[in-house]
N, C-alpha and C positions, 0 to 999 in steps of 0.2 A: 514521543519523537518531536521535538522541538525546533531544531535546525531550521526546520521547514518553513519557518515562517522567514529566513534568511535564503534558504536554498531553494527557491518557487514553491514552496508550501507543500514538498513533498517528501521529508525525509524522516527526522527525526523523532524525539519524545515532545509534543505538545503541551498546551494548557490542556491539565484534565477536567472534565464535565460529569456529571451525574448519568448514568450507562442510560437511565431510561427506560422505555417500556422494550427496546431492543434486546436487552439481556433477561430478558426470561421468556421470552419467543423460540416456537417452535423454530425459526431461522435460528438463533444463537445455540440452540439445543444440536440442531444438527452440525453448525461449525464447530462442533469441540474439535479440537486437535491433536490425532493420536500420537502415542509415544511422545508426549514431552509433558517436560517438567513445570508447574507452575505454581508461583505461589500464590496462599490462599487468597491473600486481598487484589491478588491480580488477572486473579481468573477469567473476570466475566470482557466481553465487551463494551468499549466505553467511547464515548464521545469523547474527540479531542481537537480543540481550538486551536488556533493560531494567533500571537498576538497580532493585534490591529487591521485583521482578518475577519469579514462577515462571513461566520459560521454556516456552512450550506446543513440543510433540512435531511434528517435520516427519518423513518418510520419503517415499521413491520406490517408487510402485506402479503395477502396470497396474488399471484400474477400467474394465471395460465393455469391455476392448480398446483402452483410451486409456492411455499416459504421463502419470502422478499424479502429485501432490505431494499425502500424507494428509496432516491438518492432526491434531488431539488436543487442547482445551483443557480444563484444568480448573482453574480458578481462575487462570488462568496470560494472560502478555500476553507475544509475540514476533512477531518479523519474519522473513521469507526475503526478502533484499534482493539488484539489484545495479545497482552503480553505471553510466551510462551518460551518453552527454551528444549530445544531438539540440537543435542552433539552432532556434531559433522558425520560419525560412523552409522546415527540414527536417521538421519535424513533421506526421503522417502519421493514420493510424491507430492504437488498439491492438486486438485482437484477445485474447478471455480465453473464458475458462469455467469451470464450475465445477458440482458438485453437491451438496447440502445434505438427511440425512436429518431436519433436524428445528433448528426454531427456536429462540433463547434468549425464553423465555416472558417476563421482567422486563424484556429491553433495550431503549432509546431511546436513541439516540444525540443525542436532544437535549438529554440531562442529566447534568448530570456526576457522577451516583452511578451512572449505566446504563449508559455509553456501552459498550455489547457489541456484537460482531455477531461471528454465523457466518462471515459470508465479507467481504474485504476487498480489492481492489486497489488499491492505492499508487503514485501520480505526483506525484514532486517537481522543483518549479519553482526556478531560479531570477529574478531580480527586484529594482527597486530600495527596497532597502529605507528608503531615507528616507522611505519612503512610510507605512512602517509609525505604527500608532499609538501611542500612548505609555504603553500597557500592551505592548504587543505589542516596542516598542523595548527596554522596560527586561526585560521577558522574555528579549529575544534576548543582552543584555549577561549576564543570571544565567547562561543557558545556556552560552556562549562564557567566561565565565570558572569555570566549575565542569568542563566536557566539557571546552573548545581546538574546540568547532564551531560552528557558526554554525546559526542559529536558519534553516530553510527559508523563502524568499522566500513559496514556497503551494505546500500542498500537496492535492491532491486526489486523492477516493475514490471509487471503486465500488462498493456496499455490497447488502444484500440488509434489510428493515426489516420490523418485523412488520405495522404499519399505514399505513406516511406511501404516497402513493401514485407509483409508477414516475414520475420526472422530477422529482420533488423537491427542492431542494438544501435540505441541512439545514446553515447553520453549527454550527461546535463551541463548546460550550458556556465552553471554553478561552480561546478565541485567533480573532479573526477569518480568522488566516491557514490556518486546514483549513477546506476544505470536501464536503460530501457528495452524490453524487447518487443518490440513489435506483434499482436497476436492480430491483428484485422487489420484494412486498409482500403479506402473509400466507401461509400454507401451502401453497396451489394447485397448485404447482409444485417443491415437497417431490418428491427422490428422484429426480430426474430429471437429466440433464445439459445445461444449458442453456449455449447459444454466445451470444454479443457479439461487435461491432464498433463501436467510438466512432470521432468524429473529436476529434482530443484537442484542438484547436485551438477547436473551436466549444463545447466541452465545457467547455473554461475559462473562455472568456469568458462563456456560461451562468452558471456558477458566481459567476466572482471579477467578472464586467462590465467585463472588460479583456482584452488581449489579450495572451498570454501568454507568457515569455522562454523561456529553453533548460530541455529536460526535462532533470537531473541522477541522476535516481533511479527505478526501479520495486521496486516488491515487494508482496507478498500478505503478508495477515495475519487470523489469526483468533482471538479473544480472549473470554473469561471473567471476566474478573480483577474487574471492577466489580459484577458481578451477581453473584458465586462463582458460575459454573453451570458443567457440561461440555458440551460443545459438539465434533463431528466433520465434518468436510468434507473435499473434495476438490478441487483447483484441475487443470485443464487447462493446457497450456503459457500461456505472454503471449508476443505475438508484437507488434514494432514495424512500424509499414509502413515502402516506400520503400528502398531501396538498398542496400547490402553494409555491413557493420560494418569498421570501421577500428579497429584494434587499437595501441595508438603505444605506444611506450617512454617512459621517462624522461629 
């Protein structure tokens, strides 16, 4: 997901990194993601940078008795991504979690000098893009001709905000094509480990007002980089509903 290092460092196909000790952890074991298609060199999860971008800090921990993924940011913007691909008719649930000691004080994702946030999970769409507008077209052609990727059909987030209120969608100050939903909203709930359940299918159309094509992407992300602030969290597995993953060759 790349984009992102043009769209506040949260959309597209990144610089890829080496998965790390992340992808053969009891946490990467439990995100496998049901009912979809992936291929074999794409499977695991992976670190992914942004160009000119300090790379914020992933590792695998137990927290509470749970399979972690610590997050670490400071001043820094990256992704733990991985590729998958669930049909529109197959799309299910996602199922997340996370815990957050403490908010980024300056951030607002509705601004593009703010746009921070503690906790992040990442569902990317694909979709026809003739639809796109014509900032958004000509975005996707810089992208594609600078990367070789293609600008995400839409993508959307799960997010934690310091004010806007749970159920929210915030577009990105970017790009019509991210959108945000609001799952938390000021401090209350600091230090806790809190579960989800979306139905991603109803989630989009919320969002985008349309109904949505094949999920190509998931990942978490936690980011500093616009507010310079440091920022620590913890992600619980992501789980896809619905049936056995298919793992295919080339």
């Amino acid at each position: 997901m790349l984009a992102s290092a043009m769209l506040a460092g949260c959309s597209a196909l990144p610089v890829a990194q080496g998965p790390g000790e992340i992808a053969s952890s009891p946490w990467a074991t439990e995100s496998t993601p049901a009912s979809a298609t992936v291929r074999t060199q794409d499977a695991g999860w992976r670190h992914h940078t942004f160009p000119g971008k300090t790379p914020t800090k992933f590792s695998y921990t137990r927290m509470d008795g749970r399979n972690a993924v610590e997050v670490q940011a400071a001043s820094s913007a990256s992704m733990l991504r991985k590729r998958v691909r669930l049909e529109p008719a197959e799309l299910g649930s996602v199922r997340f979690s996370w815990k957050v000691p403490q908010l980024i004080a300056e951030a607002d994702m509705a601004s593009r000098e703010r746009d921070d946030s503690p906790v992040r999970v990442v569902l990317v769409f694909e979709g026809d893009r003739s639809r796109f507008s014509a900032r958004d077209a000509m975005l996707s052609e810089l992208v594609h001709a600078v990367t070789g990727e293609q600008l995400p059909y839409a993508t959307l987030m799960y997010v934690w905000s310091n004010q806007r209120e749970p159920g929210t969608v915030i577009s990105s100050p970017r790009t019509e094509r991210i959108r945000t939903l609001v799952m938390e909203s000021g401090p209350a709930k600091l230090d806790r480990w809190l579960d989800y359940e979306r139905d991603i299918a109803s989630d989009f159309r919320r969002a985008f007002g349309e109904a949505p094509g094949a999920l190509v992407g998931v990942g978490i992300m936690t980011d500093g980089d616009n507010t310079r602030s440091q920022v620590k969290a913890w992600y619980g597995p992501l789980r896809l509903g619905r049936g056995k993953t298919r793992v295919v060759s080339d």
